[in-house]
VOZADREN-655374 format. One record per residue (C-alpha): x, y, z. Coordinates in steps of 0.2 Angstrom, whole numbers, plus 5000, padded with zeros to 4 digits. Layout:
REM residues N
<site xx="X" yy="Y" zz="Z"/>
...
REM end
This chain:
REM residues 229
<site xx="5006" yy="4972" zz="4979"/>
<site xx="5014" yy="4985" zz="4986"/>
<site xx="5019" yy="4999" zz="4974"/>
<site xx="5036" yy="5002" zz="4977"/>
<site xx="5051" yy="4990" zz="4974"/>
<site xx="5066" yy="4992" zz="4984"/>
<site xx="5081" yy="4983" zz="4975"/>
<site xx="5097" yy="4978" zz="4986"/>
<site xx="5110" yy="4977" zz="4971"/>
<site xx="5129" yy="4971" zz="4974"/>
<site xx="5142" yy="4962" zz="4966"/>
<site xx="5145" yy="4943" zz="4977"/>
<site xx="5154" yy="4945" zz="4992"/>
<site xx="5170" yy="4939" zz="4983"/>
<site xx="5169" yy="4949" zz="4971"/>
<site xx="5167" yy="4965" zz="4980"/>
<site xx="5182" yy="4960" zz="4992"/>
<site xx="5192" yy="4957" zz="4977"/>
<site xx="5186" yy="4974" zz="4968"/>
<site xx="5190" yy="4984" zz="4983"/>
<site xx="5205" yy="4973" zz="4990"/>
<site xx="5200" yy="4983" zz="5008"/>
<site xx="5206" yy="4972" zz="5020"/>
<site xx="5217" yy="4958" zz="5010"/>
<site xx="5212" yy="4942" zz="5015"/>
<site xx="5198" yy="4947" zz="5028"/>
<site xx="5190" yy="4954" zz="5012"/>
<site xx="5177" yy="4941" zz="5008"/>
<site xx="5172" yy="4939" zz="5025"/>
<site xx="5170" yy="4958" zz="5030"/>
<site xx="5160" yy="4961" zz="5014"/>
<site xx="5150" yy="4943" zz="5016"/>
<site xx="5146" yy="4952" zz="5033"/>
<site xx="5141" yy="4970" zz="5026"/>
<site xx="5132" yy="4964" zz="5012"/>
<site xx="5120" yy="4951" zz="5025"/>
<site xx="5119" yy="4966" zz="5037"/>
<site xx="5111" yy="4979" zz="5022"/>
<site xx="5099" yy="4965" zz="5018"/>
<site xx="5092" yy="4962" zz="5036"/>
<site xx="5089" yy="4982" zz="5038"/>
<site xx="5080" yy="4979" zz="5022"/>
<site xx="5071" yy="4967" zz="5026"/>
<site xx="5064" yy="4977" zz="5043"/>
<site xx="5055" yy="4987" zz="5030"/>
<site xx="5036" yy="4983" zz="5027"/>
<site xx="5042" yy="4983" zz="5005"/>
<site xx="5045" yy="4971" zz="4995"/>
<site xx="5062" yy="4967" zz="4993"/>
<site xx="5071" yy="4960" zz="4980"/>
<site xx="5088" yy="4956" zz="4981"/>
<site xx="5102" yy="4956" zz="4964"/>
<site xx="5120" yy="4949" zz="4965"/>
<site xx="5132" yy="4951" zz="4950"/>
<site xx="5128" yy="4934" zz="4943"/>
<site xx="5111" yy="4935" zz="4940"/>
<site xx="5111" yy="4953" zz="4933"/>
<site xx="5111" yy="4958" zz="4914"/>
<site xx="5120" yy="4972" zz="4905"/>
<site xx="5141" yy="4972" zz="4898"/>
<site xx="5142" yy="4985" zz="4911"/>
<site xx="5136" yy="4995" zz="4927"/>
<site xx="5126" yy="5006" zz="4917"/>
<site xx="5116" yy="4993" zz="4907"/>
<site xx="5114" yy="4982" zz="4923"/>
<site xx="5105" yy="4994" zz="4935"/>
<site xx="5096" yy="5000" zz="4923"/>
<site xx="5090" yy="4985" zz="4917"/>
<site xx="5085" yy="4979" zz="4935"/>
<site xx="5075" yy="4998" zz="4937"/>
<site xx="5067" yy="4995" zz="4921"/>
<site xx="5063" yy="4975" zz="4926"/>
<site xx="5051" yy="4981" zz="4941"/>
<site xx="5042" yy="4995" zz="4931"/>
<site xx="5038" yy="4982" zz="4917"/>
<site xx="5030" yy="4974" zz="4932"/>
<site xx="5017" yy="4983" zz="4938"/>
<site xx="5029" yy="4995" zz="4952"/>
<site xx="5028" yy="5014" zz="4953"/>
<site xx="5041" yy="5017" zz="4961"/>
<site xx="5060" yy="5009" zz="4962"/>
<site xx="5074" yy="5009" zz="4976"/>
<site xx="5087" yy="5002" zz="4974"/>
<site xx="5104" yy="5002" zz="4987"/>
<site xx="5120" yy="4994" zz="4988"/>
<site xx="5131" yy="4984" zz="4998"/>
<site xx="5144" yy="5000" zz="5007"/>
<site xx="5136" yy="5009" zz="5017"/>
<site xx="5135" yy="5003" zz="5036"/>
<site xx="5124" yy="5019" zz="5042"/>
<site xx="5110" yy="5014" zz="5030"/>
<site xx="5093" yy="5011" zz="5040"/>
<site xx="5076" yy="5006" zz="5039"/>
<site xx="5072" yy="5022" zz="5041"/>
<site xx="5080" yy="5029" zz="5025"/>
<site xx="5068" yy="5017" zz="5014"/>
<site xx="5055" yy="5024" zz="5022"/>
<site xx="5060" yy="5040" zz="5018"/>
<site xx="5065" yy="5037" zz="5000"/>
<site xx="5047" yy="5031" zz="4997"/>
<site xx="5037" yy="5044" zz="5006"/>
<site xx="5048" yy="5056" zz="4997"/>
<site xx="5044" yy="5046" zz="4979"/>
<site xx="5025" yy="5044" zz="4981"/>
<site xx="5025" yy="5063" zz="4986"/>
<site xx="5035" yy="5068" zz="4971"/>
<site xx="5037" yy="5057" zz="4959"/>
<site xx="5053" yy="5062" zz="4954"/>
<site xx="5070" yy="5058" zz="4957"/>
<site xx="5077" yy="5053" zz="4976"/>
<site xx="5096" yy="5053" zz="4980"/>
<site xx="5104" yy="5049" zz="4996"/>
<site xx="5121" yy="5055" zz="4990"/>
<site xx="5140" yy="5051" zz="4996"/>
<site xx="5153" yy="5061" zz="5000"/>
<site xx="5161" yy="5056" zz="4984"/>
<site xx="5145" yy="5064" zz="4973"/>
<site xx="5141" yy="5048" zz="4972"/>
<site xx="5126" yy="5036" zz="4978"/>
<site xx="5121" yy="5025" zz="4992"/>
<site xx="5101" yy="5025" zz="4987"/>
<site xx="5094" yy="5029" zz="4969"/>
<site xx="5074" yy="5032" zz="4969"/>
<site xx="5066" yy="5034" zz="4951"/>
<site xx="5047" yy="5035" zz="4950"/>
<site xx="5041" yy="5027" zz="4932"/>
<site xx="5035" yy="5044" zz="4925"/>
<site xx="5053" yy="5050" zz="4931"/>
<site xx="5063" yy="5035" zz="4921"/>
<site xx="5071" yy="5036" zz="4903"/>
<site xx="5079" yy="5020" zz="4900"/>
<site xx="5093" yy="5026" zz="4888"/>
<site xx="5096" yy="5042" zz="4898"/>
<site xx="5097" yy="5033" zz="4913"/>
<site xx="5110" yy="5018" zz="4904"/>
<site xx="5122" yy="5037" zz="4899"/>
<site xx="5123" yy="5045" zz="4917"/>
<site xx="5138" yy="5042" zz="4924"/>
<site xx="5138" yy="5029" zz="4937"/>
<site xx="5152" yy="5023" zz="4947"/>
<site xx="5161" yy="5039" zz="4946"/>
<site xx="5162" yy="5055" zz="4955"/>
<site xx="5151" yy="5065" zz="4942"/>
<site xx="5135" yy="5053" zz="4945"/>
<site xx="5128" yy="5068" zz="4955"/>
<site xx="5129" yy="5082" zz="4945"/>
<site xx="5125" yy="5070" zz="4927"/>
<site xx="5109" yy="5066" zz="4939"/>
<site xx="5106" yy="5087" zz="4941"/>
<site xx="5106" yy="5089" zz="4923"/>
<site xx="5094" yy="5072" zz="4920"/>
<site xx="5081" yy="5081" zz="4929"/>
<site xx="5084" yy="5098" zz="4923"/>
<site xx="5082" yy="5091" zz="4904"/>
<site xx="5064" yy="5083" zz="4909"/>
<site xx="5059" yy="5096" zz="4921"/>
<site xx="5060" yy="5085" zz="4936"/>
<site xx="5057" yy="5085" zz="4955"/>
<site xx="5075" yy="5079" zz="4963"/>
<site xx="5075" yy="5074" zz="4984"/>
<site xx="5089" yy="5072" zz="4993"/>
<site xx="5091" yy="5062" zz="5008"/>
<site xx="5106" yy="5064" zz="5022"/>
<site xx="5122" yy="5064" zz="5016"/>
<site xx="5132" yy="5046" zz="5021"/>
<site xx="5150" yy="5036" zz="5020"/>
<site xx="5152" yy="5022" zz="5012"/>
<site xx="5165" yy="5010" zz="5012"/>
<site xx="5178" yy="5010" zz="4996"/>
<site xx="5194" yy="5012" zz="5008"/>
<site xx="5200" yy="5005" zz="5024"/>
<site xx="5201" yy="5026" zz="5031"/>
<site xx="5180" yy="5025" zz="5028"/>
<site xx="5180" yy="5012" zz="5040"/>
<site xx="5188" yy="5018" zz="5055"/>
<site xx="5180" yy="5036" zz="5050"/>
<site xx="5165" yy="5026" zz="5052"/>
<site xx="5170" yy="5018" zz="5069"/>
<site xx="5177" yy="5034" zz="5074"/>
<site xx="5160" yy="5042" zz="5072"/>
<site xx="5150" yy="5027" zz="5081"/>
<site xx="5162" yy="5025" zz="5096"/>
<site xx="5151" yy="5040" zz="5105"/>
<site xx="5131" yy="5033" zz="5100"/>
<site xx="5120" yy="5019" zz="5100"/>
<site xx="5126" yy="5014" zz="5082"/>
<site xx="5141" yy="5005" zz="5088"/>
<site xx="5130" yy="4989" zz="5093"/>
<site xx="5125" yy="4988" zz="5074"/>
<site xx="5144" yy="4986" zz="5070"/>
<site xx="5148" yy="4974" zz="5082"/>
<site xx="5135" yy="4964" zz="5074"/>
<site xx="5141" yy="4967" zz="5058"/>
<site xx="5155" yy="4956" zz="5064"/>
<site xx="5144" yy="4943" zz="5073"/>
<site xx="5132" yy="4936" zz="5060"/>
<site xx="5134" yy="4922" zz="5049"/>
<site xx="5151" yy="4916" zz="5055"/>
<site xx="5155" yy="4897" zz="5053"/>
<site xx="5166" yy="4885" zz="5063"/>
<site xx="5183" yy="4889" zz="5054"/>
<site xx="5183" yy="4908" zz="5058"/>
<site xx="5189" yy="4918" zz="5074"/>
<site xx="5186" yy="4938" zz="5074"/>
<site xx="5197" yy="4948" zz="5085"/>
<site xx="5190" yy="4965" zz="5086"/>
<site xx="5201" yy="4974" zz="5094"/>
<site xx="5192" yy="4995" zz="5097"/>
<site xx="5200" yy="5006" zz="5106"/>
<site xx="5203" yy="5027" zz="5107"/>
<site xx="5209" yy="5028" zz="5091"/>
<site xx="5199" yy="5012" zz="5083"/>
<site xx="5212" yy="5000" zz="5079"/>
<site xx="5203" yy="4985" zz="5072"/>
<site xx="5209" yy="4967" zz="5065"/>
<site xx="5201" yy="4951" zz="5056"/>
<site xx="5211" yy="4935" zz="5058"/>
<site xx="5204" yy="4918" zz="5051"/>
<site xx="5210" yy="4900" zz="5059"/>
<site xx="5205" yy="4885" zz="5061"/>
<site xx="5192" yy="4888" zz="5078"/>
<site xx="5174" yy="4891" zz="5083"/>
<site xx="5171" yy="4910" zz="5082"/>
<site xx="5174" yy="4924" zz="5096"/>
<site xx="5174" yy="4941" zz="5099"/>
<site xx="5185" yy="4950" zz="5107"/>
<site xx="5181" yy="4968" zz="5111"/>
<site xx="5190" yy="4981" zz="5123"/>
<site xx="5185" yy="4999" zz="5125"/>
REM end
C-alpha cells in the first residue's frame, strides 16, 4: 500500500453550482465538468486516490467533515494525507507529486495556498495532525492561512508551501483564468474542461476571443463546440 492518500473532496456537482450560483443555469454542468477534470489529473498520479462527495461525508459542518476524512485514512495504515477540491483548473499531476515529496521529506504540514489565504491542497503528515485542533482552524474563510501559521507554531512544526493558484468562487476567476491560458499550452486543458462527459441533450458554445468572452447554452441536440480565436 502506498503510504500517502491523496483525497479529492467536493460537494456534488449540483450542489457546488447551487453554492456558488457562478454561471446560473450552466452551473451544474460546468462544475459536473470541473470536478471530472480535477479527478482525471488525480488519477495521472501513481497514489491512491480516494475520492469524497458531500453525501457520503460525516461531520454538521466543514470543519468536522474534512477532518473526519484526514483522520479516516490515518486510522488506516496512511502516513501521509492530501486532500484537494473541486476549484482550481491549474491544479496538476505535478503538484501531488510535489505535496508528497514535500511531506515524506518533512513531515509536517504542506499548503498550496489561494489568493484568498485560503487552500486549493492541504498535506498533514500523522505526526503533524491533532484532530480537535485541526476540526477549530478556520476553514472556508479568509483566515484559514494564518489559523494554519499559528497550528504549527503551537506544535513546533515544519509548514511547505506550494505555488500560489486561483480558484474559481466567481465568474471574474474564470476569465482571469482564461485570460492567463490564452498565451500557453494550458488552454487545451480547458477546452477539455468543456468536452468531457457531455450527453445527447447538451450543446457548448465556447465562444474565446481577445477579451475571453465565454457562453454555455443547453438544448435539446448532440454536443459541439465552437471555438474562435
Amino acid at each position: 500500500m502506498n503510504t500517502t492518500a491523496v483525497i479529492f473532496f467536493s460537494r456534488l456537482a449540483n450542489e457546488e453550482a447551487k453554492h456558488k450560483n457562478t454561471f446560473g443555469k450552466s452551473g451544474y454542468l460546468f462544475f459536473e465538468n470541473l470536478i471530472q477534470s480535477s479527478i482525471n489529473e488525480l488519477y495521472k498520479t501513481k497514489f491512491d486516490v480516494h475520492l469524497s462527495f458531500s453525501n457520503n461525508q460525516i461531520g454538521e459542518n466543514f470543519g468536522e467533515k474534512i477532518t473526519n476524512e484526514i483522520s479516516k485514512f490515518f486510522s488506516i495504515g496512511y502516513q501521509n494525507v492530501i486532500v484537494v477540491g473541486n476549484d482550481c483548473i491549474q491544479l496538476n499531476k505535478q503538484d501531488i507529486i510535489l505535496a508528497n515529496e514535500l511531506l515524506q521529506k518533512n513531515k509536517g504540514i504542506l499548503l498550496g495556498p489561494n489568493f484568498r489565504g485560503g487552500a486549493y491542497l492541504i498535506g498533514v503528515s500523522k505526526e503533524s495532525f491533532n484532530y480537535q485542533k485541526f476540526i477549530q482552524l478556520k476553514w472556508q474563510s479568509n483566515s484559514l492561512m494564518a489559523s494554519f501559521k499559528n497550528y504549527a507554531i503551537q506544535y513546533n512544526l515544519s509548514i511547505k508551501y506550494l505555488k500560489v493558484k486561483k480558484d474559481i468562487n466567481y465568474q471574474k476567476d474564470f476569465w482571469q483564468i482564461i485570460n492567463q491560458f490564452k498565451s500557453s499550452n494550458n488552454l487545451k486543458k480547458l477546452i477539455r474542461l468543456f468536452q468531457i462527459k457531455l450527453n445527447y441533450s447538451t450543446k457548448i458554445i465556447f465562444n474565446y476571443s481577445l477579451k475571453a468572452n465565454f457562453q454555455l447554452y443547453t438544448f435539446r441536440a448532440p454536443p459541439f463546440l465552437v471555438f474562435n480565436l
